[in-house]
C-alpha positions, -999 to +999 in steps of 0.1 A: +000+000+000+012+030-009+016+066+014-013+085-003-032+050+002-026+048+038-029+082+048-065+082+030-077+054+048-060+067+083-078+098+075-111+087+067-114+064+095-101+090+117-132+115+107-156+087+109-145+077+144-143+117+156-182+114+143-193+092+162-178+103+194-192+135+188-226+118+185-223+098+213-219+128+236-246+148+220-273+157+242-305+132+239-326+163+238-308+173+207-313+138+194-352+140+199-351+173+179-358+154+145-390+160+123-408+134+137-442+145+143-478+133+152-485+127+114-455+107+107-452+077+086-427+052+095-412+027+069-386-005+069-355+003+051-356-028+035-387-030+025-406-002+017-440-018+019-442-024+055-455+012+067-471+023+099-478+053+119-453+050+147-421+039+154-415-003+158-401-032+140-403-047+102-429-079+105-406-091+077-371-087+092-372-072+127-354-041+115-365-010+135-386+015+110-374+046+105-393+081+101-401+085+060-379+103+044-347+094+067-332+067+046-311+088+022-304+116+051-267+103+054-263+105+016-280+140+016-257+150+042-226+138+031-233+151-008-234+183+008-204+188+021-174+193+000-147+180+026-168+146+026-175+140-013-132+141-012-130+118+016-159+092-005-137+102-034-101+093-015-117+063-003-130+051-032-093+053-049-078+039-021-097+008-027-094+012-064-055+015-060-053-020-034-073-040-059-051-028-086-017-039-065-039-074-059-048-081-091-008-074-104 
């Protein structure tokens, strides 16, 4: 693995892990702060037929539903961002560059 390789994948994993420790200590009022209201529809990420009007599980796979609308919020947040469409970009070269090495 090559240096721009390694310090990619340090760096990425570094952000992701920074992340979630940030997350971890957010306030749970904060958390609670999303727009889930009275009216909202909750669906399986798996399968999008299963919907109901509160939060619970998937009768199909147990998953736990998720407010409508909140399965592409990660994408949507991280396509926003600049700094993380390079690090999806870095990573994705990084990967590209190790299979390249494997395959030669």
């Amino acid at each position: 693995m090559d240096q721009v390789t390694a310090w990619t994948v340090h760096l990425t994993f570094q952000l992701r892990c920074d992340r979630a420790h940030r997350q971890e200590n957010r306030p749970a009022q904060r958390r609670a702060t999303r727009r889930e209201g009275p009216m909202t529809i909750y669906i399986c990420p798996m399968h999008s037929k299963v919907r109901q009007d509160g939060p619970g599980k998937c009768p199909d796979c147990g998953m736990a539903l998720l407010p409508e609308g909140a399965r592409f919020g990660l994408l949507r947040h991280m396509l926003g961002s600049p700094l993380h469409i390079a690090i999806m970009v870095g990573a994705m070269v990084a990967v590209m560059a190790v299979a390249m090495m494997l395959l030669h």
